[in-house]
Residue, then its C-alpha position, 0 to 999 in steps of 0.5 A: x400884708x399879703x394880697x389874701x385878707x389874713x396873709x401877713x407877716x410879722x418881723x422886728x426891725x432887727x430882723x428886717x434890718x439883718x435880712x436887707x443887710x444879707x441881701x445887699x451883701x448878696x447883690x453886691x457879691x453879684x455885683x451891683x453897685x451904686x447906680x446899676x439898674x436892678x427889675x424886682x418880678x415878685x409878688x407881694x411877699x416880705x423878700x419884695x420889701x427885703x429886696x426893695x430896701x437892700x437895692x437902697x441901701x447900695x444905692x442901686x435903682x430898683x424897678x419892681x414888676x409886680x409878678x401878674x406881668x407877662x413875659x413880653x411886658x417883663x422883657x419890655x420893662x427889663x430893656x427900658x431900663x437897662x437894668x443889669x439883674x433881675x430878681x424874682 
């Protein structure tokens, strides 16, 4: 479910299972590994999950800044952390 009452999405596992699977196959072709940090800047859409689960699944750590967050927090969040890519 989306922030909106009445905003929401339905997929089968299948097809959330094929989406993270091409995720993580995209995060590693940028080069994240096990351990490496990742910042997700999303709102509350299907690719903030998708993203969620394809950082698990190569065992990166992901950081989520929900998308209201201002520029100055965004950049505070990404230097605490060290992370090595941010998504949006």
């Amino acid at each position: 479910e989306g922030n909106e009452p009445g905003d929401f999405t339905k997929i089968t596992y299948r097809e959330l299972l094929h989406k993270v699977c091409q995720f993580a196959n995209v995060l590693r072709s940028q080069g994240v590994k096990k351990g490496d940090r990742v910042s997700i800047y999303l709102p509350m859409i299907l690719e903030l999950v998708i993203a969620m689960l394809a950082c698990a699944r190569i065992g990166a750590l992901h950081s989520i800044v929900f998308a209201g967050f201002s520029a100055d927090s965004l950049c505070e969040r990404i230097l605490d952390c060290g992370c090595s890519l941010l998504i949006t």
